[in-house]
C-alpha positions as a Markdown table, in Angstrom:
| # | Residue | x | y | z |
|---|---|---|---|---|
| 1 | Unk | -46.5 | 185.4 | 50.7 |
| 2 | Unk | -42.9 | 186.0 | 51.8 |
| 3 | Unk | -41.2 | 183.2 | 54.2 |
| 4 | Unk | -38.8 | 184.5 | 56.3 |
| 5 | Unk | -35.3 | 183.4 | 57.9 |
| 6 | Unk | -33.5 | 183.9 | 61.0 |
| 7 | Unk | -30.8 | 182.4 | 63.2 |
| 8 | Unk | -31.0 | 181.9 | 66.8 |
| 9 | Unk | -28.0 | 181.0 | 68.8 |
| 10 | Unk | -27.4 | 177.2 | 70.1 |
| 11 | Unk | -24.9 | 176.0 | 71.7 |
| 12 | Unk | -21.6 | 177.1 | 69.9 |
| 13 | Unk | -23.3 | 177.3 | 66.8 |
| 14 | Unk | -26.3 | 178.2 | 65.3 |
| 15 | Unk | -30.7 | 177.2 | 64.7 |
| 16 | Unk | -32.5 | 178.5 | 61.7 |
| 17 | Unk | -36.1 | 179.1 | 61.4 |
| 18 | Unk | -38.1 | 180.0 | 58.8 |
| 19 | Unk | -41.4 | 181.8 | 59.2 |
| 20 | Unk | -44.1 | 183.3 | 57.1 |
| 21 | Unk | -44.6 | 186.9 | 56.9 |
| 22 | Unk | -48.5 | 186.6 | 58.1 |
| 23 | Unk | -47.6 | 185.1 | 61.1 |
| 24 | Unk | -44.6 | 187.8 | 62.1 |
| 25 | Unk | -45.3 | 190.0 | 64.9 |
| 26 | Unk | -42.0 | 191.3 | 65.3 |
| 27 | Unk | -38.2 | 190.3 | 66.3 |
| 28 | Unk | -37.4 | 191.3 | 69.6 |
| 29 | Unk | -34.5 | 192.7 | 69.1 |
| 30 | Unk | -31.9 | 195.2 | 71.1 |
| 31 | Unk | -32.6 | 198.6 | 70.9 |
| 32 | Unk | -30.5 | 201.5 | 69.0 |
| 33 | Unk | -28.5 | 203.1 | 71.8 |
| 34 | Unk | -26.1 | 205.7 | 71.1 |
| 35 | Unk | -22.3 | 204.9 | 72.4 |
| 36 | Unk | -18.9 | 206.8 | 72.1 |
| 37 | Unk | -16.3 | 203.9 | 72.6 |
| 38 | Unk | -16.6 | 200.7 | 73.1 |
| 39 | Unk | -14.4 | 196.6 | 74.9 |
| 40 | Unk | -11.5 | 198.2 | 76.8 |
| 41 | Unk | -11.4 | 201.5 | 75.6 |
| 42 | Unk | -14.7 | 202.0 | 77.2 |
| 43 | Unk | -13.5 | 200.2 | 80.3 |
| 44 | Unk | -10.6 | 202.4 | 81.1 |
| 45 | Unk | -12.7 | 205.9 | 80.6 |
| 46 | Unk | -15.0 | 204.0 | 83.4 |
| 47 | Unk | -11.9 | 203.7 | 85.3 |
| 48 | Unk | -10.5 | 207.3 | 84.8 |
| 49 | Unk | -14.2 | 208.2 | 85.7 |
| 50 | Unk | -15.7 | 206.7 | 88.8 |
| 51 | Unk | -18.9 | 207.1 | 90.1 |
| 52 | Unk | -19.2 | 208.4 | 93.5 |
| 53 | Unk | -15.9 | 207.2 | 94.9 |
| 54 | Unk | -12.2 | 207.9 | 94.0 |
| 55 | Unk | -10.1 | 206.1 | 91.4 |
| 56 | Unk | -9.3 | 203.1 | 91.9 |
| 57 | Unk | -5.6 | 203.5 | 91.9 |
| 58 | Unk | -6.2 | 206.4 | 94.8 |
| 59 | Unk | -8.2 | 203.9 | 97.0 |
| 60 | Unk | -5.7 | 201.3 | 97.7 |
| 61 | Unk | -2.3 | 201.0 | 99.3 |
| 62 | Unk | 0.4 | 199.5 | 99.1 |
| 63 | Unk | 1.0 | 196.4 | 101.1 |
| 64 | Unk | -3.3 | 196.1 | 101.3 |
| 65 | Unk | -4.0 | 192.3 | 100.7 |
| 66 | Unk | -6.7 | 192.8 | 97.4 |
| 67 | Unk | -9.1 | 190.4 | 96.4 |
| 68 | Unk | -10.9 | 190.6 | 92.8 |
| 69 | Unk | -14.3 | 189.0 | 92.6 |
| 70 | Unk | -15.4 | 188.2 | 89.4 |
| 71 | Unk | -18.2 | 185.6 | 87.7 |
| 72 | Unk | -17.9 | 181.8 | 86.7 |
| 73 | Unk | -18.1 | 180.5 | 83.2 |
| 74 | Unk | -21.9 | 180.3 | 83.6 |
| 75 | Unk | -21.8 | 183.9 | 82.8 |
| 76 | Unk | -20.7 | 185.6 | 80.1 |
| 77 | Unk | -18.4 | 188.7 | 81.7 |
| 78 | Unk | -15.5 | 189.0 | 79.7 |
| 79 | Unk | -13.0 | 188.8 | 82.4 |
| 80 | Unk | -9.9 | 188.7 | 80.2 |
| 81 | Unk | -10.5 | 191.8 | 78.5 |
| 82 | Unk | -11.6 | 193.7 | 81.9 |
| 83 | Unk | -8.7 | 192.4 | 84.5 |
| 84 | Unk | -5.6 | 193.7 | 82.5 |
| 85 | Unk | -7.5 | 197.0 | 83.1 |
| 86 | Unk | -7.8 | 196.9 | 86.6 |
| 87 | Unk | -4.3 | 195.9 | 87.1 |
| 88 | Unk | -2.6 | 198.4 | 85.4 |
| 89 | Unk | -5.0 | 200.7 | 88.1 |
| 90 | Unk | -3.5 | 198.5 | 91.0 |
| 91 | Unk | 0.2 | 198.7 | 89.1 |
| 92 | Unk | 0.0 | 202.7 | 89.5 |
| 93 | Unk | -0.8 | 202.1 | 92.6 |
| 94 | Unk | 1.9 | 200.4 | 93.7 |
| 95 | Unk | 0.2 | 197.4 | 94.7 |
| 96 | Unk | 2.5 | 193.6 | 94.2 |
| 97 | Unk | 0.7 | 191.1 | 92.5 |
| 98 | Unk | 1.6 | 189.0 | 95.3 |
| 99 | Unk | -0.9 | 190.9 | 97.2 |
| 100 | Unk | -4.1 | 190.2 | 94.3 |
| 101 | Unk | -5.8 | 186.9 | 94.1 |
| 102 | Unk | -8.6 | 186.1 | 91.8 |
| 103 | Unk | -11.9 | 184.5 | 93.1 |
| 104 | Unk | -14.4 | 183.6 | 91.0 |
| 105 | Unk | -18.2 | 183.8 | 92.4 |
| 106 | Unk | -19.7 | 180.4 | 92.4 |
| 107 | Unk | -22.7 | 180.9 | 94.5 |
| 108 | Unk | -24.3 | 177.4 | 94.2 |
| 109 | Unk | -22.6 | 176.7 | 91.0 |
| 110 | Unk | -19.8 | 173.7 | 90.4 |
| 111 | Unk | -16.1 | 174.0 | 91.0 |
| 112 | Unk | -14.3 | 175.1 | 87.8 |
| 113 | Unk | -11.7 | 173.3 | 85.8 |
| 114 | Unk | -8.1 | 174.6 | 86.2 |
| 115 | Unk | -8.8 | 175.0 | 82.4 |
| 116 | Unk | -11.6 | 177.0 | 82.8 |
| 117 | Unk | -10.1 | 179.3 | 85.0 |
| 118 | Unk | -7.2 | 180.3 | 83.0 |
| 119 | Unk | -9.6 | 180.9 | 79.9 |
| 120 | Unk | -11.6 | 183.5 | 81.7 |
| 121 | Unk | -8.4 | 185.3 | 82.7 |
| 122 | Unk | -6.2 | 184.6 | 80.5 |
| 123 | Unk | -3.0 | 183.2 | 80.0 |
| 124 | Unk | -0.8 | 186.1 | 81.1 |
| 125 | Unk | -3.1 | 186.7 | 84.1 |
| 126 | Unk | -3.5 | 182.8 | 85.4 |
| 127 | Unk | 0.7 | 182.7 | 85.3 |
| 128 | Unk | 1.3 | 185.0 | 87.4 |
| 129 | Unk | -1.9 | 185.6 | 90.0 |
| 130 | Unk | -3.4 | 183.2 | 92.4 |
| 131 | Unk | -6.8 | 182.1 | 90.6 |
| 132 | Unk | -9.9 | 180.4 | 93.3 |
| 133 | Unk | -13.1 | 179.2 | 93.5 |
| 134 | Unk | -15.3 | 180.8 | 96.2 |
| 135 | Unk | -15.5 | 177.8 | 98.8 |
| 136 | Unk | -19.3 | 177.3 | 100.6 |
| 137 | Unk | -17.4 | 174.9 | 103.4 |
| 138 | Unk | -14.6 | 178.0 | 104.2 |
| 139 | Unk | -17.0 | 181.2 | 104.7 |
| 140 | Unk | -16.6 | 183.8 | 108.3 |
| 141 | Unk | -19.6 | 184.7 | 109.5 |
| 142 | Unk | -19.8 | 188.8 | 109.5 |
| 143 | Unk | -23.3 | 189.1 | 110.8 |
| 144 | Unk | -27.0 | 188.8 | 110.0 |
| 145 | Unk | -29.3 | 191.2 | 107.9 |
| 146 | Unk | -33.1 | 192.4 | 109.1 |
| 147 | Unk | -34.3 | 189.7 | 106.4 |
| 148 | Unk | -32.5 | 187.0 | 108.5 |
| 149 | Unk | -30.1 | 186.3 | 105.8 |
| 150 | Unk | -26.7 | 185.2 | 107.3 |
| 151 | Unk | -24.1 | 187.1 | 105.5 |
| 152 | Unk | -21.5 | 184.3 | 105.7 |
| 153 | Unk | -18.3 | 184.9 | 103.2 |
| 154 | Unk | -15.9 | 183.1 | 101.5 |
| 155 | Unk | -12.8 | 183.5 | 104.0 |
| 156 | Unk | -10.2 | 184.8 | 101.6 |
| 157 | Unk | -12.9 | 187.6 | 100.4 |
| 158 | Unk | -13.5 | 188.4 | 104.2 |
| 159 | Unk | -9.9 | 188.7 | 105.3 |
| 160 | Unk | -9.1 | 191.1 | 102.3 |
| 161 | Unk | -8.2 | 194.7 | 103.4 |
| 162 | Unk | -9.7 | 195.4 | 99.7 |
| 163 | Unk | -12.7 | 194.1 | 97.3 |
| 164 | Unk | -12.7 | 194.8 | 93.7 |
| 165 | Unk | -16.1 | 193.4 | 92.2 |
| 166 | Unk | -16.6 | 192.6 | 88.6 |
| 167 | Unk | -19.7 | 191.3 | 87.0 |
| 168 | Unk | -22.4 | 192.2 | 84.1 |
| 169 | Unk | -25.2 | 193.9 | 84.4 |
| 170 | Unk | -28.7 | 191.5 | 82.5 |
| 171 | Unk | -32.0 | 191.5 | 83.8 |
| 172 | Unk | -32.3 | 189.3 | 86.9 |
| 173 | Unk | -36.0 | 187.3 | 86.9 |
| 174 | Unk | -36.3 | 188.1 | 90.4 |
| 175 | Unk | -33.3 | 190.3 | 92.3 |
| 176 | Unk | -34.5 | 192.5 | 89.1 |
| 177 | Unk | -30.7 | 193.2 | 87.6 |
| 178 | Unk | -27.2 | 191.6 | 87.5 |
| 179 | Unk | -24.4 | 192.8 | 88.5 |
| 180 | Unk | -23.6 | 195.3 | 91.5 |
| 181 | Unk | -23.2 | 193.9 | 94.9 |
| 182 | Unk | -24.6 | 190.4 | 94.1 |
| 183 | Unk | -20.3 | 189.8 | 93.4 |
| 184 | Unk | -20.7 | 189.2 | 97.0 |
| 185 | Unk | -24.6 | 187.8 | 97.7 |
| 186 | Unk | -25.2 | 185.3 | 96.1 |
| 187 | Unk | -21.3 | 185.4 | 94.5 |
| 188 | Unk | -19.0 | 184.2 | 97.1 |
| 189 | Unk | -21.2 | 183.2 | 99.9 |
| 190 | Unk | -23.0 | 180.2 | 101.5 |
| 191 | Unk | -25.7 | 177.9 | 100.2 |
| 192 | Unk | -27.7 | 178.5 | 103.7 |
| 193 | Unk | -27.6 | 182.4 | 103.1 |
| 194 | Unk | -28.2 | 182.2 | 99.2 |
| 195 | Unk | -31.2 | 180.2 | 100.6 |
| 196 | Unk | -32.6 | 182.9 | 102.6 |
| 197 | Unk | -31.6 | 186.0 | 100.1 |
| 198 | Unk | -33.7 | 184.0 | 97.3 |
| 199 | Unk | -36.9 | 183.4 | 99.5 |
| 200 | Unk | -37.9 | 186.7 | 98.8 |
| 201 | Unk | -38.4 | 185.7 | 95.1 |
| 202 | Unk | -42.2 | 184.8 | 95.7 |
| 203 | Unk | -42.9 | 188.5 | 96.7 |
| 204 | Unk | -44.5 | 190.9 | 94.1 |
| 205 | Unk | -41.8 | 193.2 | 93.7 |
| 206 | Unk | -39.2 | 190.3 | 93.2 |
| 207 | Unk | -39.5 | 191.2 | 89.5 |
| 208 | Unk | -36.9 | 191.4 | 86.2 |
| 209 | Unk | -36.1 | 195.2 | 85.8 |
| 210 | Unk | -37.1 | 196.3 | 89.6 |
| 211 | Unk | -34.7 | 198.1 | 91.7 |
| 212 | Unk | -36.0 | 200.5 | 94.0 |
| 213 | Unk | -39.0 | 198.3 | 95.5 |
| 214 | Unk | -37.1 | 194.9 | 95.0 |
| 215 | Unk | -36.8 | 192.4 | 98.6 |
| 216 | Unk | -34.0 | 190.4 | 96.8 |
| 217 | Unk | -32.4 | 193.5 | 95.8 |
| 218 | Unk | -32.4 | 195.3 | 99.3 |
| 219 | Unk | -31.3 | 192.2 | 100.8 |
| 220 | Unk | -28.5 | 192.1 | 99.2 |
| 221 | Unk | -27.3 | 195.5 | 99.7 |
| 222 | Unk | -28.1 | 195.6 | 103.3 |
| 223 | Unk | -25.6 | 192.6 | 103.3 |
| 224 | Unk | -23.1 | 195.1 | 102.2 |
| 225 | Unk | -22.9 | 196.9 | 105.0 |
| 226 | Unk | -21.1 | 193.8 | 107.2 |
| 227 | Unk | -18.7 | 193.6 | 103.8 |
| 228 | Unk | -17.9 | 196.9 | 102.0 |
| 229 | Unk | -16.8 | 196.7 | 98.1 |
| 230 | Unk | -14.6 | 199.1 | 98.2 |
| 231 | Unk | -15.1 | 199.1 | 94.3 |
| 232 | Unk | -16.7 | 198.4 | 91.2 |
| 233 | Unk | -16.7 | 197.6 | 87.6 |
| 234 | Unk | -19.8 | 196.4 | 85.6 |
| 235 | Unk | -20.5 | 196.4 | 82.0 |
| 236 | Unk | -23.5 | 195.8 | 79.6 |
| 237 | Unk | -22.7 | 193.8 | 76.5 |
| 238 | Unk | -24.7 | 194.2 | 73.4 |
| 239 | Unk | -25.9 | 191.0 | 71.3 |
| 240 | Unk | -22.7 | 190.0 | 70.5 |
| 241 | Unk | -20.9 | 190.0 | 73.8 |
| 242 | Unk | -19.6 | 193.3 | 73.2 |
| 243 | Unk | -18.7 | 195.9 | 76.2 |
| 244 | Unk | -20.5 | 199.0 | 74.9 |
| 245 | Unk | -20.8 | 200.7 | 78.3 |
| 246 | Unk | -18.7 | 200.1 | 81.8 |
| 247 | Unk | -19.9 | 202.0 | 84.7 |
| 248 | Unk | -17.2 | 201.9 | 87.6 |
| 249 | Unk | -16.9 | 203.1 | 91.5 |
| 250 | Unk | -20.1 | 202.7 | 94.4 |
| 251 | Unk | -21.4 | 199.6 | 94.3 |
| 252 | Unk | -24.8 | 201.5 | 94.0 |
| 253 | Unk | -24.8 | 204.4 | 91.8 |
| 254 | Unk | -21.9 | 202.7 | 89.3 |
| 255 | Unk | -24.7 | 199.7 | 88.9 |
| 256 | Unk | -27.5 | 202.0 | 89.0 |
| 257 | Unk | -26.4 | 204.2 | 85.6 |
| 258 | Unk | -25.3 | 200.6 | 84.2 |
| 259 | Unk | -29.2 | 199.5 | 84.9 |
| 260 | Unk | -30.3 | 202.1 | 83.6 |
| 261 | Unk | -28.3 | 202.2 | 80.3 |
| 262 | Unk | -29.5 | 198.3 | 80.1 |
| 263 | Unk | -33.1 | 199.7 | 79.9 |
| 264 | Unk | -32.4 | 201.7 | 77.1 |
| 265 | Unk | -30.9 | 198.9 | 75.4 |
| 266 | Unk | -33.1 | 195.7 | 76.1 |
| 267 | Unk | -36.3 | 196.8 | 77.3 |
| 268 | Unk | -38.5 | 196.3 | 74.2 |
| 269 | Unk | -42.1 | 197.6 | 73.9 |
| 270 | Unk | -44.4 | 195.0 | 72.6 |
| 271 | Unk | -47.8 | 196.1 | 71.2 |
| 272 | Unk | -49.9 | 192.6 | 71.7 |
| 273 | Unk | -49.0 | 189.5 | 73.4 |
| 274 | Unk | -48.4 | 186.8 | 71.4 |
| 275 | Unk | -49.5 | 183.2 | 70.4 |
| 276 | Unk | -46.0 | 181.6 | 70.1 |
| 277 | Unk | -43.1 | 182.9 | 71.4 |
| 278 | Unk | -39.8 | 181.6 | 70.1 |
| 279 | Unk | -37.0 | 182.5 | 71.9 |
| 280 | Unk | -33.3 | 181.0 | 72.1 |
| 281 | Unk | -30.9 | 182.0 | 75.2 |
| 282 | Unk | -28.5 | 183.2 | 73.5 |
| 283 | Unk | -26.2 | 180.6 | 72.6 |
| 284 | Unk | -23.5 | 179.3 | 75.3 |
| 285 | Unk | -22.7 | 179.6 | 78.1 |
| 286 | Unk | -26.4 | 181.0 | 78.2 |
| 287 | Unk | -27.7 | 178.1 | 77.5 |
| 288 | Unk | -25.4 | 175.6 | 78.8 |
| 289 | Unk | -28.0 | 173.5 | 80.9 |
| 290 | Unk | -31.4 | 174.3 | 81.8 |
| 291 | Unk | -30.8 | 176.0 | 85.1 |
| 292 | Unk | -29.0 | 178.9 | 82.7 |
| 293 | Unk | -31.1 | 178.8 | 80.3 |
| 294 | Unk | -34.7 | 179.1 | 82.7 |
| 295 | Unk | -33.5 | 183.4 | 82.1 |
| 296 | Unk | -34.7 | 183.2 | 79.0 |
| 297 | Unk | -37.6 | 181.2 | 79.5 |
| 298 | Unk | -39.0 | 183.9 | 82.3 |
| 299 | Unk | -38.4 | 187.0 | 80.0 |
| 300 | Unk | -40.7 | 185.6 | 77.3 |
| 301 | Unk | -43.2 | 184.5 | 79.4 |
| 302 | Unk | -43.7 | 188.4 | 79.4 |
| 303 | Unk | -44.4 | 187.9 | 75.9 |
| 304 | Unk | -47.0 | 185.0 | 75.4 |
| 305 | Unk | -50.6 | 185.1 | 76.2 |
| 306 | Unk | -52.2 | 182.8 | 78.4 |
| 307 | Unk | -52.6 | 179.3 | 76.7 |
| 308 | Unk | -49.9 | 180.1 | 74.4 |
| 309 | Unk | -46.6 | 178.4 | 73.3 |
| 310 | Unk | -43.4 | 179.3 | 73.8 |
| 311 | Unk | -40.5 | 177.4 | 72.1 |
| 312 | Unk | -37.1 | 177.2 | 74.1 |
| 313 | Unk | -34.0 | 177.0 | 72.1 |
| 314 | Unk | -31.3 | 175.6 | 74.4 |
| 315 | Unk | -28.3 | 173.5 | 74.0 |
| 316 | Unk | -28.1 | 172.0 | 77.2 |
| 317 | Unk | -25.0 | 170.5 | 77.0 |
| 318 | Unk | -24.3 | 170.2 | 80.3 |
| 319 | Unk | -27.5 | 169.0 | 81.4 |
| 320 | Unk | -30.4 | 170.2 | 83.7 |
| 321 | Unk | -27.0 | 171.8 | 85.8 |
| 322 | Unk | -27.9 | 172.3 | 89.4 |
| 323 | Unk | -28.7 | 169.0 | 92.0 |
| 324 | Unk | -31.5 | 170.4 | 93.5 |
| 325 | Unk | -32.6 | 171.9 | 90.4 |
| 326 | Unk | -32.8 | 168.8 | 88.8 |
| 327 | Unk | -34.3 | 166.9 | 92.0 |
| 328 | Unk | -37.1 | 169.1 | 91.8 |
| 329 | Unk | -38.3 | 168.9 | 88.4 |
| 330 | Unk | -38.1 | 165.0 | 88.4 |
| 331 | Unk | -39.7 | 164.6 | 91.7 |
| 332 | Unk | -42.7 | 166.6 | 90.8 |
| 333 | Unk | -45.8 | 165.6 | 89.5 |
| 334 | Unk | -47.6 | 168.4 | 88.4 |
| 335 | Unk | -46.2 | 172.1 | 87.6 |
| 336 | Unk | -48.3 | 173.4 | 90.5 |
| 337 | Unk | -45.9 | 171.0 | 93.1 |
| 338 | Unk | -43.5 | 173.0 | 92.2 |
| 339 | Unk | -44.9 | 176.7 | 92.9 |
| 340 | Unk | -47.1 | 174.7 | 96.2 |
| 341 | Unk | -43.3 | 173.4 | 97.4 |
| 342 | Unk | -41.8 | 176.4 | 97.1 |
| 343 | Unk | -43.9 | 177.7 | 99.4 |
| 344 | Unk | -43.9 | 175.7 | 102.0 |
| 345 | Unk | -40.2 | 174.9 | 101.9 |
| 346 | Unk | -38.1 | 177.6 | 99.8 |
| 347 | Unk | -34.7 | 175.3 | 98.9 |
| 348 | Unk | -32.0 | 177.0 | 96.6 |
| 349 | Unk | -32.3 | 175.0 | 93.2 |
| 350 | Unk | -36.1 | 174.5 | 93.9 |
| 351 | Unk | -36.4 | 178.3 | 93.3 |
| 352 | Unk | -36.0 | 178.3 | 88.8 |
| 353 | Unk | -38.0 | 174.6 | 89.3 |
| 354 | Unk | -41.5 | 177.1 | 91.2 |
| 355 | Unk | -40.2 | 179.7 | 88.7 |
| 356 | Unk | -40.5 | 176.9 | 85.3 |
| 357 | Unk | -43.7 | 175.5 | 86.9 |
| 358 | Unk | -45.3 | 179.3 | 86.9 |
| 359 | Unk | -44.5 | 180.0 | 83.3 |
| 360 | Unk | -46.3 | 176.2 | 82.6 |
| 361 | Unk | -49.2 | 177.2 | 84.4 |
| 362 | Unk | -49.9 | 179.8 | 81.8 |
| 363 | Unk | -48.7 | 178.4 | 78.5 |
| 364 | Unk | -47.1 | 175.0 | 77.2 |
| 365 | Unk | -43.2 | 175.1 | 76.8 |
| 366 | Unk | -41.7 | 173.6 | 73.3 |
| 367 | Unk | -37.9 | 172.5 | 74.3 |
| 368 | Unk | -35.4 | 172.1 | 71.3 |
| 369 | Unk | -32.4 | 171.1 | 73.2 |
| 370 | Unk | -29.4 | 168.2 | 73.1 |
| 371 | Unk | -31.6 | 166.8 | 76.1 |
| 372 | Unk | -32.9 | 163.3 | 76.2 |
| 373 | Unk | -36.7 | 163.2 | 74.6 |
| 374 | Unk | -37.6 | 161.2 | 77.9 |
| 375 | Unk | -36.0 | 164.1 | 80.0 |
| 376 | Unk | -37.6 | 166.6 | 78.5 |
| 377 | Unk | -41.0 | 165.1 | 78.8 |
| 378 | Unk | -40.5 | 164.6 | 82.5 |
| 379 | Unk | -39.9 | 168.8 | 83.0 |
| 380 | Unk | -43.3 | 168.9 | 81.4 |
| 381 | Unk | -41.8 | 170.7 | 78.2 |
| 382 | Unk | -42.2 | 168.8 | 75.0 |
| 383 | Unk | -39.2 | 167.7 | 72.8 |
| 384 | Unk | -38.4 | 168.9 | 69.5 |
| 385 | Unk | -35.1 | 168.2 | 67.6 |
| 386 | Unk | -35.1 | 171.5 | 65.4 |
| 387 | Unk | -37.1 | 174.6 | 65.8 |
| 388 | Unk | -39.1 | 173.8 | 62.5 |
| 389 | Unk | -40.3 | 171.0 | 63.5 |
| 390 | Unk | -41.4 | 172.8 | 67.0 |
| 391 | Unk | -42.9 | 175.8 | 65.1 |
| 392 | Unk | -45.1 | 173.6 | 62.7 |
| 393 | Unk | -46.4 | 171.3 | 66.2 |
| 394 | Unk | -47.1 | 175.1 | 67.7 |
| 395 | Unk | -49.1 | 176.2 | 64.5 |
| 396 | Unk | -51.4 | 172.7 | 64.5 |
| 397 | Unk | -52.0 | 172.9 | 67.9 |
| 398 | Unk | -53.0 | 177.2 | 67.6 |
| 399 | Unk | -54.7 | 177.3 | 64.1 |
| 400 | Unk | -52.1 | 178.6 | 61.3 |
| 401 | Unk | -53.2 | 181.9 | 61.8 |
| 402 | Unk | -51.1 | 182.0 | 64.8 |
| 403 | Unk | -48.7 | 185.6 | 66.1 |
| 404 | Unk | -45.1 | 184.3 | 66.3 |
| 405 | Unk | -42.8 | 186.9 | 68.1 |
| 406 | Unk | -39.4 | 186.1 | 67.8 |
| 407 | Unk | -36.7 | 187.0 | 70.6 |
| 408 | Unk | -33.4 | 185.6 | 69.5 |
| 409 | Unk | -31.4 | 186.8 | 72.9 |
| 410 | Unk | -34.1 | 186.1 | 75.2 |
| 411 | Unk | -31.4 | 185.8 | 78.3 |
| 412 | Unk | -31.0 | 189.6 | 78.0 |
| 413 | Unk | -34.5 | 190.6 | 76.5 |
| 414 | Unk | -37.1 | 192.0 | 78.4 |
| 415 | Unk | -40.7 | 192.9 | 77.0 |
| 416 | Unk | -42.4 | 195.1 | 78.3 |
| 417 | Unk | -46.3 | 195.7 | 76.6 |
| 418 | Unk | -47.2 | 199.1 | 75.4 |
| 419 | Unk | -46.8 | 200.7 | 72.4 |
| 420 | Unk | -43.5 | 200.2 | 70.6 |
């Protein structure tokens, strides 16, 4: 009888787990894609090869005021290694730096640090370019979509002559993918029009890896039309934050090949559902608070059969991370509050609280986490201080002859049951 051991990402460091060979039903693990070049020599063959639009450096003009929309430190696009790219584009373009500014895509998210914002740039970049936060109290309002979203934008996005958006493309639990135009919506604009983008999220098509069918999705590219991207650069990362394919130009086909190079890559056939799923987010910033790390929670519940456990490894070190977020899951009383609430009054931040209670409602959710054992308890998710100790709970509760499926980047990991 052979015991097995594997590492799962935590935090900035790592959580070992040890499991016996009987028990395994498989790792769920990226699949073998073939790629050519890979970090910023991949990024500039996207950018000497657009996708249904010019290059970049034959789009803009000079004396154009350009504005680069790219993610927070929630997310893990390597910014640094993408913008010196995109400004050597702008350099043969004759473009001043005087005339690029920098604004990162908070959507609901928390101001940034100074500090924060010259590590996702860079040094070199935060010295001589104007850095910002997309500001919720300082949007224009550039019309209204059939959905009744408001498409409100962060002012000094609206008033560019040109927008550049960055981003990386993971599955989205309910606008399908990352990435592409949601730079813009949810990126830079309005709490009230994140608000009514996101209601669609309790339709059926409002799905991880859905595109064509998606309400979220369509939403947000019919907000496009009151503010054109004039450009785009996405990437998919591999396991370890790697750029092993950029996919630049339209907004639409550029993220559509990148989608559909992430399905290659992270869609994993599983054969049977499982008794116990283990999964970890991926380490930070994936998992810096619950409200990150809730991805990885809704991808396995893809993996776990109904009264089944899944065990979340997440650092949050920063907490539950969202106000609302967190005022939801201590206000409610049950897990069915939260999907009833939703409802009947759709709030931003109540949204991943209806999308937690869902996964509850079909199996019990083990949390090894930094989080206070009284916390955890009152998200209805039981506290464990190591995944060994979690694992051993899961296997008295299930009989020892228990399936454990292991998904050690469970923010990007999306099974899909069929045959492998």
């Amino acid at each position: 009888m052979r015991i097995m051991e594997f590492e799962l990402g935590f935090g900035k460091g790592i959580s070992t787990v040890n499991i016996n060979e009987n028990n395994f039903l498989g790792l769920l693990e990226p699949n073998q894609v073939k790629y050519a070049l890979s970090g910023k020599e991949e990024v500039k063959r996207a950018l000497a090869e657009p996708i249904g639009t010019k290059r970049l450096k034959d789009i803009v003009k000079r004396g154009e005021k350009i504005v680069i929309i790219t993610s927070d430190m929630t997310r893990p696009m390597p910014s640094k290694l993408v913008l010196p790219e995109i400004l050597e584009e702008l350099t043969q373009a004759n473009i001043e730096i005087s005339d690029i500014k920098i604004v990162f895509g908070l959507g609901s998210h928390r101001k940034q640090t100074e500090e924060e914002k010259r590590y996702l740039v860079g040094d070199a970049i935060y010295s001589i370019i104007e850095c910002v936060d997309s500001d919720i109290s300082d949007c224009v309002h550039m019309g209204t979509t059939a959905n009744g979203t408001p498409v409100d934008i962060f002012r000094v996005v609206a008033e560019a002559d040109r927008r550049i958006c960055l981003g990386n493309i993971e599955y989205h639990y309910f606008a399908g993918y990352s990435g592409g135009a949601k730079a813009i919506m949810p990126g830079v604009s309005t709490r009230s029009a994140i608000q009514a983008n996101h209601s669609k999220m309790v339709e059926k098509e409002a799905k991880a890896g859905e595109m064509a069918h998606n309400p979220v999705r369509k939403d947000i590219e019919e907000a496009i039309k009151f503010i054109p991207i004039d450009f785009l650069l996405n990437v998919v990362l591999d396991e370890k934050k790697t750029i092993i394919k950029a996919v630049a130009g339209h907004h639409v086909q550029a993220h559509w090949e990148g989608c559909q190079f992430l399905d290659q890559l992270y869609k994993v056939k599983i054969k049977q559902l499982a008794d116990i799923v283990i999964v970890s987010a991926g380490g930070y910033p994936k998992d810096i608070n619950m409200y990150q790390a809730q991805k990885a929670l809704d991808n396995a519940k893809h993996a776990v059969r109904n009264g089944g456990i899944i065990i979340l490894v997440a650092s949050c070190q920063d907490g539950l991370g969202e106000e609302v977020f967190e005022k939801w899951m201590l206000k409610a009383d049950t897990p069915q509050w939260l999907i009833d609430e939703i409802q009947k009054n759709f709030v931003l931040g109540g949204h991943k609280a209806a999308a937690i209670g869902m996964v509850l409602l079909n199996s019990k959710i083990f949390l090894v986490s930094n989080l206070n054992s009284a916390l955890v308890k009152q998200l209805f998710m039981v506290p464990f201080e190591n995944v060994e100790a979690a694992l051993h709970k899961a296997f008295e509760e299930l009989g020892r002859d228990a399936g454990v499926l292991l998904m050690p980047y469970g923010g990007s990991t999306l099974p899909v049951l069929g045959r492998r």
